[in-house]
C-alpha positions in Angstrom: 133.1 105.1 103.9 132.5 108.5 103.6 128.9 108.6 103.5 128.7 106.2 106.3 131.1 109.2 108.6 128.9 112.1 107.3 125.6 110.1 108.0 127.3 109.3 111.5 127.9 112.9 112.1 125.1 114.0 111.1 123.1 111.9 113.6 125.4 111.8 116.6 124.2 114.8 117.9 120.4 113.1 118.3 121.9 109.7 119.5 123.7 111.7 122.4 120.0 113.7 123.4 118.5 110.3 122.9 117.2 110.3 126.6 116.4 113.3 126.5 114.2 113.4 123.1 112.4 110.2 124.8 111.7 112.0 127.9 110.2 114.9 125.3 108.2 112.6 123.7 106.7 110.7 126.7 105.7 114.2 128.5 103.7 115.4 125.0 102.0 112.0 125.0 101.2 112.5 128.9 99.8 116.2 128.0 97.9 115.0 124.9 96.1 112.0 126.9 94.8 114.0 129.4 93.9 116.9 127.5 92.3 115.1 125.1 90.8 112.7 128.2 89.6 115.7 130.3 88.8 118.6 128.2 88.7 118.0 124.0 84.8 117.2 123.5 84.7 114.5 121.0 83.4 114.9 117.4 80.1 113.0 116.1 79.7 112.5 112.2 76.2 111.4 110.7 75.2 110.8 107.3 71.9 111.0 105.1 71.0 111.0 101.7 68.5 112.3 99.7 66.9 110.6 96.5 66.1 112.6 93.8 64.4 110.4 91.3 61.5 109.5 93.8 58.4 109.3 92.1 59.8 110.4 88.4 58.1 107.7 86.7 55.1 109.1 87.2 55.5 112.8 87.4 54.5 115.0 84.4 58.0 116.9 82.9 57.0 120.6 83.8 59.1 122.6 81.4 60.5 126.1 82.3 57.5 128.1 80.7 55.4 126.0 82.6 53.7 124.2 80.4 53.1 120.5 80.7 54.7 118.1 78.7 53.7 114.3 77.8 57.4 113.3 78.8 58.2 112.2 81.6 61.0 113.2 84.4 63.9 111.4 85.5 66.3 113.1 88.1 67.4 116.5 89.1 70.7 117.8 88.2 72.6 116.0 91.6 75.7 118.5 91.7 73.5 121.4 91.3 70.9 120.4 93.7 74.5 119.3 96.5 75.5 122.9 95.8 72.0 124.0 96.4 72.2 122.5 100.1 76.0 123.9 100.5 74.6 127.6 100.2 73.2 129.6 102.4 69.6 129.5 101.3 69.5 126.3 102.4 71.9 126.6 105.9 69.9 129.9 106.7 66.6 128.2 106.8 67.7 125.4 108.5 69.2 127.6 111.8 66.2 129.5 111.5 64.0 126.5 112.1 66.5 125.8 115.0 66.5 129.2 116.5 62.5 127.9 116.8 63.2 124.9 118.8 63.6 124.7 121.9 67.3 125.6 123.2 68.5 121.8 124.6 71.2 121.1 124.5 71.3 119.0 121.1 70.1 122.1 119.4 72.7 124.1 120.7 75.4 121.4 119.4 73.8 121.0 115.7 73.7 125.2 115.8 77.8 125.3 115.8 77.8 122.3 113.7 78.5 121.8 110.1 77.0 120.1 107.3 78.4 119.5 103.7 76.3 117.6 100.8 78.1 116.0 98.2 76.4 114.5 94.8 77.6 110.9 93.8 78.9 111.0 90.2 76.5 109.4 87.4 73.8 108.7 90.7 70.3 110.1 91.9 71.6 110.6 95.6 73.0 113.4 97.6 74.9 112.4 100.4 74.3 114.8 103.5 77.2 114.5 106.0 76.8 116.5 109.9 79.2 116.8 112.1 78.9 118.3 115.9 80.3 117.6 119.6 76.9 115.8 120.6 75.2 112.7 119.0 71.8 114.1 119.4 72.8 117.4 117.8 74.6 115.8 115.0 71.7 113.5 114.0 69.1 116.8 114.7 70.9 119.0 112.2 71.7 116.0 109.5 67.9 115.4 109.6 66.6 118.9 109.7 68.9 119.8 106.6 67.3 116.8 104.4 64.1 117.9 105.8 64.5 121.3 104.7 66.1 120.7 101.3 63.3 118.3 100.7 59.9 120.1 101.5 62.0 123.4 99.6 61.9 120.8 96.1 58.4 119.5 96.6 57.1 122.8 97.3 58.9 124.1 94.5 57.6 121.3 92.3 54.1 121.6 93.1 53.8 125.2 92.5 54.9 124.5 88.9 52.3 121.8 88.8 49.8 124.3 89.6 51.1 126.8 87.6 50.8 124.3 85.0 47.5 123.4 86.1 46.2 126.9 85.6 47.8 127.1 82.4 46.3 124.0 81.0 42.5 125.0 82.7 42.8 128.8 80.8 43.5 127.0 77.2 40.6 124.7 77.7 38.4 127.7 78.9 39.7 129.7 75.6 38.7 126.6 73.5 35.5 126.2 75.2 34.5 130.0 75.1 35.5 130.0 71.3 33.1 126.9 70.5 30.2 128.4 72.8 31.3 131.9 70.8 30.4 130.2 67.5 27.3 128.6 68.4 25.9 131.6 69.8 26.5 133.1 66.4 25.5 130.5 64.3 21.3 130.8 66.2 21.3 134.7 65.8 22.3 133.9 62.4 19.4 132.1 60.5 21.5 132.0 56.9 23.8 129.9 59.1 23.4 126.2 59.0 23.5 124.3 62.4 26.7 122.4 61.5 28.8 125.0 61.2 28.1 125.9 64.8 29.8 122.3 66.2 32.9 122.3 67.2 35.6 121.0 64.6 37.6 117.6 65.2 40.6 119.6 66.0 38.9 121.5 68.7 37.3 118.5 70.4 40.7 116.9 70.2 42.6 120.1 72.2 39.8 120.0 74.3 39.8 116.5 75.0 44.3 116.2 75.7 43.7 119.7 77.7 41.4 117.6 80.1 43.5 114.6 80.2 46.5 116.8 81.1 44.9 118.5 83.6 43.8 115.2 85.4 47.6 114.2 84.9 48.7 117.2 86.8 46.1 117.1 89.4 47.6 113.1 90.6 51.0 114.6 90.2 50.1 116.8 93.2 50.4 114.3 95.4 53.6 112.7 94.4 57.3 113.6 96.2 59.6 114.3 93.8 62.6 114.7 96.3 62.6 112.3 99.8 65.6 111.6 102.2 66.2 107.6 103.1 67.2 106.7 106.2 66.9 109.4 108.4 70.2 109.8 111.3 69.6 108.0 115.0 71.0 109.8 117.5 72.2 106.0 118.1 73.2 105.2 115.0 75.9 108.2 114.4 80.1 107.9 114.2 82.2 109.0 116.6 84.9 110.7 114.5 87.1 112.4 116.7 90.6 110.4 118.1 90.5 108.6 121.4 93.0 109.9 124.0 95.0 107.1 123.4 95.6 106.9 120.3 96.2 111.1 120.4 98.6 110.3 123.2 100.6 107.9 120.8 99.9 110.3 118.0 101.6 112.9 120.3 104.3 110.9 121.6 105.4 110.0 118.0 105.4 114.6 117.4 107.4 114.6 120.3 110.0 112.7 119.6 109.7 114.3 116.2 110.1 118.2 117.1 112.6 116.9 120.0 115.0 115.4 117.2 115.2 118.5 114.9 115.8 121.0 117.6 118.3 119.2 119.3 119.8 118.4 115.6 119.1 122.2 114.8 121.3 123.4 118.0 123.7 121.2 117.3 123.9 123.0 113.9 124.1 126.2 115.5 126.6 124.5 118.6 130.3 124.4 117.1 131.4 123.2 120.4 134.0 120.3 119.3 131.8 116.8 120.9 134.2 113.7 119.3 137.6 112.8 119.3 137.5 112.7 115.4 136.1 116.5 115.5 139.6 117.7 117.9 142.0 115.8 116.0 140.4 117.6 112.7 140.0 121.1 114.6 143.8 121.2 116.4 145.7 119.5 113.0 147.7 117.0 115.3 147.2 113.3 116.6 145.6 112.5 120.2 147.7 112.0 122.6 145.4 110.4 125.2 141.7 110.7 125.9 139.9 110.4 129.4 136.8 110.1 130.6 135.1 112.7 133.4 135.1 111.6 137.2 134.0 113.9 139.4 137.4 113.6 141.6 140.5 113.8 138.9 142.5 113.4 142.1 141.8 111.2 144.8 144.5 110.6 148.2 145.3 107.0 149.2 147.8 106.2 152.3 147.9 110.1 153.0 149.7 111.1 149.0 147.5 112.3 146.1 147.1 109.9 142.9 145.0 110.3 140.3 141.6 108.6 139.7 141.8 105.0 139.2 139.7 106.0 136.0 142.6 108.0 134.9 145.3 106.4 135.9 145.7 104.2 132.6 145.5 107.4 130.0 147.9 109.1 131.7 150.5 106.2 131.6 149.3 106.3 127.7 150.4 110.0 127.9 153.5 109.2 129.8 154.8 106.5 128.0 154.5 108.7 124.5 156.4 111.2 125.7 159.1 109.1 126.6 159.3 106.5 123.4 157.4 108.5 121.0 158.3 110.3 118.1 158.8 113.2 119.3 161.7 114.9 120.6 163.3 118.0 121.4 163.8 121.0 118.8 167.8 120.6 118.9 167.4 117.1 118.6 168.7 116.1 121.6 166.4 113.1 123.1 162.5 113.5 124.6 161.2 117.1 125.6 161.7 117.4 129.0 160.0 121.1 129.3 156.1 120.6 128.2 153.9 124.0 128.3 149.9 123.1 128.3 147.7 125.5 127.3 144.0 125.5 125.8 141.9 127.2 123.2 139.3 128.0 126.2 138.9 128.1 129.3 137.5 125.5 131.6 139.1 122.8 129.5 140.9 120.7 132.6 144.1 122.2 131.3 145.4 122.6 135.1 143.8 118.9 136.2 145.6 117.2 133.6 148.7 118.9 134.5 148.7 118.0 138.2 147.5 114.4 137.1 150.6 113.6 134.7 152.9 114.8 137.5 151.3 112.7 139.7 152.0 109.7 137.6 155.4 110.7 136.6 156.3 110.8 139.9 154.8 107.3 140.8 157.0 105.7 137.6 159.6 106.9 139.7 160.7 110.0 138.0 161.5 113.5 139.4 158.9 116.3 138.1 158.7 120.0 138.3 155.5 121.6 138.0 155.7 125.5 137.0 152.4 127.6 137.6 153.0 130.2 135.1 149.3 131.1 135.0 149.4 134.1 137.5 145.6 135.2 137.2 144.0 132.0 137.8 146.2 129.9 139.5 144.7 126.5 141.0 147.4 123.9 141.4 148.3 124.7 144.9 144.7 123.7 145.7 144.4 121.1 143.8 147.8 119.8 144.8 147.5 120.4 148.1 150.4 123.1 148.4 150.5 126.2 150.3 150.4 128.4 147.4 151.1 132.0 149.2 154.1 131.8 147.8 155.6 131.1 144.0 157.0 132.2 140.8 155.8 135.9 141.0 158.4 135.8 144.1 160.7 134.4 142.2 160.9 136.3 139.2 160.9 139.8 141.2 163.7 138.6 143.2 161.7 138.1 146.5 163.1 134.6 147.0 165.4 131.2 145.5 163.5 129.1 143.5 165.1 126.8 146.4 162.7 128.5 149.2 159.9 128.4 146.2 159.4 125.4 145.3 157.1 122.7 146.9 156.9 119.0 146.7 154.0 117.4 147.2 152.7 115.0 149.2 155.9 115.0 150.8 158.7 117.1 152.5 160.3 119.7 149.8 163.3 119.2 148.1 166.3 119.9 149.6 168.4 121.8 147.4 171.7 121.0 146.3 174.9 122.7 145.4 173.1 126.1 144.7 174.6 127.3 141.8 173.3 130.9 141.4 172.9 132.0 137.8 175.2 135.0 137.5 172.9 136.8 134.4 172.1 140.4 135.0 168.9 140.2 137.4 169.1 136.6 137.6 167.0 135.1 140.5 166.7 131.7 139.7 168.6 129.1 141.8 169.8 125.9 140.8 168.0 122.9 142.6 168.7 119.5 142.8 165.7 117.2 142.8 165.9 113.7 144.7 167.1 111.0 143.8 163.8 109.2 144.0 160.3 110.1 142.2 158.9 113.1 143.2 157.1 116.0 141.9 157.3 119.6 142.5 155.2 122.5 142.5 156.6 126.0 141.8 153.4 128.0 142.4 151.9 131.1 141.0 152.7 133.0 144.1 151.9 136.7 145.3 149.6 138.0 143.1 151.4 140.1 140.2 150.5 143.3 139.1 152.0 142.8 135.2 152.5 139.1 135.0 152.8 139.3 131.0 156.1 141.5 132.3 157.1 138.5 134.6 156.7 136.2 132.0 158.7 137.7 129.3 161.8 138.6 131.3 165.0 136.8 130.9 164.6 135.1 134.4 162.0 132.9 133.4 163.8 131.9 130.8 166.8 131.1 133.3 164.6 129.2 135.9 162.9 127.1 133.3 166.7 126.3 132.0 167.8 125.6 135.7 164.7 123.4 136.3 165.2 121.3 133.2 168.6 120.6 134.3 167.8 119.0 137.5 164.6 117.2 136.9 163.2 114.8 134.6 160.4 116.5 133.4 158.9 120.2 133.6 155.5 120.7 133.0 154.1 124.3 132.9 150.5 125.3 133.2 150.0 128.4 131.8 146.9 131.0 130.3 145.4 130.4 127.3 147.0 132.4 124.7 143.4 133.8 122.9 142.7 134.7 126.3 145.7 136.6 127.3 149.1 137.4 125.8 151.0 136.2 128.9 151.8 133.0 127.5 153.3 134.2 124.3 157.1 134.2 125.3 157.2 130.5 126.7 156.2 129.2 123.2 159.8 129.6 122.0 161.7 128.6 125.2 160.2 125.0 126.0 160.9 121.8 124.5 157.0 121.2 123.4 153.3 122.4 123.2 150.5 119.6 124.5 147.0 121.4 123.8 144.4 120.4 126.1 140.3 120.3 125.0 137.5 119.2 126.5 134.7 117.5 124.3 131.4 119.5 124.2 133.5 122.4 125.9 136.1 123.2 123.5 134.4 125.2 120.5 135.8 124.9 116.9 136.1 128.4 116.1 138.7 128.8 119.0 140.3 125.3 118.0 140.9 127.6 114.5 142.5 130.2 116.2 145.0 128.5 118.2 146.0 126.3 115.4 146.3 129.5 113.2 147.7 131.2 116.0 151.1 128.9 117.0 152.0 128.1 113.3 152.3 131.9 112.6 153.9 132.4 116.1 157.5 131.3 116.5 157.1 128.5 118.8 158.2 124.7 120.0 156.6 122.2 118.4 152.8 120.7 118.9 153.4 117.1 120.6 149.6 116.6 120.4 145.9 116.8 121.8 144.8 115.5 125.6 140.9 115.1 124.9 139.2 115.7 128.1 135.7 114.6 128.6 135.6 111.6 125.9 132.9 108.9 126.3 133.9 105.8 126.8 132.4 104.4 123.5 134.2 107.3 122.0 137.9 106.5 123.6 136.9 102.7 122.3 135.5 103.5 118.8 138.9 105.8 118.5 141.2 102.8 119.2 142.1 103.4 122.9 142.0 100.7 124.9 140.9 100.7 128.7 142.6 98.5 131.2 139.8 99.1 134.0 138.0 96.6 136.1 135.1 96.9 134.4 136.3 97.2 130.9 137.5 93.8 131.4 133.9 92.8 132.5 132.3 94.1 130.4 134.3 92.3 127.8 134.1 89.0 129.2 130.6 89.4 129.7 130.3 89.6 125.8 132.7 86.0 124.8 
């Protein structure tokens, strides 16, 4: 099971860029084919081969002194005579014989072309193989490097058998001066007799295998001892080089190939939290809910803001889990009834989520108080809809009642009720008494403040969150994150909970860390849980949340 999550993990990162990779892949295929289509010259390959055993039955063995033997020849060494025609003895002689020509344009291609010979093991042949960007220049410089290679060896052969020649014809004239030597003695000599003036046996014989030799040699002349078969057609060579399409395919599959391991090697260097299973591991603490993004969090219908249809099932999930749950307050004392959100970083939807639970709190029909205690970037009156000119900052310096503060939404403000004035040394939090129907609050960030870590610390905060709690149902605070800012710090010990929120592919790990490490060495109310924003819907459904949506339920009845 184990393997199976790792192996997951490991590829979940390509599975999410998977359009993305394919649109990679499709636009190097698209590049390759018309590269390759327009521009890449293809690649001709021709192939010759030169025998080197033509003729060796009947040529004379010329040894390396020169001298004639009455063996005869088989073969050439083949690997010696292949790297013969790799060298450039050969390769020089055969651009110079090109430099010659004519400069067409097949001369020009078999000029940057290439040739390699290669010897066939236990064989008489040497296989000659050309390659150039033009048929008639491939099959031009095959040819002209046989040709070359073979008029080099039959040149080379019949100067030996000349050499030989002349070596056999210089005996024979020794052995016929020495004879004529010895007759010319043996008449100026009269004690002489005439027989000792012939020639002996043995000297007739040299004489007589001199002169056959030499005859030998002489028909050798004409023989080739080296000739190529089959010489290259310009018609008859390969086209080697790819066709676009199959470069384009090539391509495509390199595309999708690169595409995969740098979006899996980002993704190795991205610690940005992107499953549920990653936040519940980074924050230490269940999943409360999880919702997907909408582009409107909240939408207005008959003139009061709701949440998104989309939404409005996870945050019932939320709702209903704060009520039953597990979880209660720190004295023991039934459900938490003051909440503070904050966030590991910013941009997580702390603030949306915030508005959005209210919203559905009030629409189960209870009373709600929402506290902007972020006083550097507040946003609730906006998204609420509240004139948010004034707020808590005018509260806590003493400017006004919470009474004259506080806002409901979507509806007139609360009236307040009795009034009851905390009597606390610079107290300015006034009791007030929510409706007896659903309704929700806000309590905005107000004027801006000039030391709002000040405001937030004082013992009136501490008083108004008190009075608030005692007249509503639920109090739900949005405050600043508290690796941003320190502002936040004193609520952590005076509400009932702590709900983190993150936002998949938002939230990164490292600051995950922090927080975690951050409240459990920080006196503080206890973690309820995790609000995941930004969750797939596969996700919120692999992760055991159900979805109660129209099309959820199609979607399933469209697979019984």
């Amino acid at each position: 099971m184990n393997q199976t999550t790792d192996a997951s993990a490991m590829f979940a990162p390509i599975w999410r860029r998977k359009w993305l990779i394919l649109v990679v892949g499709i636009l190097v295929a698209v590049g390759t084919y018309l590269y390759y289509r327009h521009e890449a010259r293809p690649d001709y390959q021709a192939t010759t081969q030169v025998y080197l055993g033509a003729g060796a039955e009947e040529q004379t063995q010329i040894g390396t002194t020169g001298v004639a033997t009455t063996k005869k020849s088989s073969a050439l060494e083949p690997t010696a005579q292949a790297t013969l025609i790799n060298s450039s003895i050969i390769k020089a002689a055969v651009k110079e014989q090109l430099h010659k020509l004519h400069k067409t344009k097949a001369v020009r291609t078999a000029l940057a072309g290439k040739t390699k010979a290669k010897a066939t093991e236990k064989s008489e042949f040497i296989t000659i193989t050309a390659e150039a960007h033009n048929a008639h220049g491939v099959a031009l410089l095959a040819n002209l490097t046989a040709e070359t290679y073979v008029k080099r060896q039959n040149r080379k052969y019949q100067r030996a058998v000349e050499a030989s020649i002349s070596l056999t014809r210089r005996q024979l004239r020794r052995i016929e001066s020495s004879t004529a030597l010895r007759s010319s003695e043996a008449k100026s000599s009269k004690s002489s007799s005439a027989k000792s003036s012939a020639p002996s046996a043995a000297e007739t014989l040299q004489a007589t295998n001199l002169s056959s030799k030499i005859n030998e040699l002489e028909a050798d002349l004409g023989i080739v001892s080296v000739r190529q078969l089959n010489p290259v057609k310009p018609r008859g060579v390969v086209t080697i080089s790819s066709t676009p399409t199959k470069n384009a395919i090539f391509g495509f599959a390199v595309g999708l190939l690169l595409a995969s391991l740098l979006v899996y090697g980002l993704a190795r260097l991205d610690h940005r939290l992107r499953t549920l299973a990653e936040i519940e591991a980074a924050f230490e603490t269940e999943i409360l809910t999880a919702l997907r993004a909408v582009r409107r969090p909240i939408v207005y219908e008959d003139g009061q803001p709701r949440p998104s249809r989309t939404l409005r099932d996870p945050f019932q999930r939320l709702h209903t889990a704060l009520r039953v749950g597990n979880v209660n307050r720190p004295d023991g004392h039934g459900q938490p009834r003051t909440i503070l959100f904050v966030s590991a970083d910013a941009g997580d939807g702390q603030s949306t989520v915030v508005a959005d639970l209210a919203l559905v709190q009030r629409d189960a029909g209870e009373t709600v108080a929402v506290v902007e205690a972020d006083l550097r970037r507040p946003v609730l009156s906006k998204l609420l809809a509240v004139n948010g000119r004034v707020g808590l900052a005018d509260v806590l310096e003493g400017r006004l009642s919470a009474r004259e503060a506080i806002q409901g939404v979507g509806a007139l403000p609360p009236v307040g009720g009795s009034g009851e004035l905390d009597a606390a040394a610079g107290a300015t939090a006034t009791v007030v008494e929510a409706p007896a129907t659903g309704s929700a609050s806000l309590l905005s960030a107000g004027t801006e403040a000039a030391n709002p870590a000040a405001l937030l610390a004082s013992a009136a905060m501490g008083e108004l969150l008190h009075a608030l709690a005692a007249e509503y149902d639920h109090v739900l605070i949005d405050a600043s994150g508290p690796l941003e800012v320190s502002d936040v710090m004193p609520l952590l010990r005076v509400v009932d909970g702590i709900i983190i929120v993150a936002r998949i592919g938002q939230t990164r790990e490292i600051s995950a860390r922090r927080l975690v490490q951050l409240l459990a060495r920080t006196p503080s109310a206890p973690v309820l849980g995790v609000v995941a924003n930004g969750a797939s819907q596969s996700d919120i459904e692999k992760y055991g949340f159900s979805t109660y949506s129209a099309r959820g339920w199609r979607r399933r009845l469209s697979r019984l």
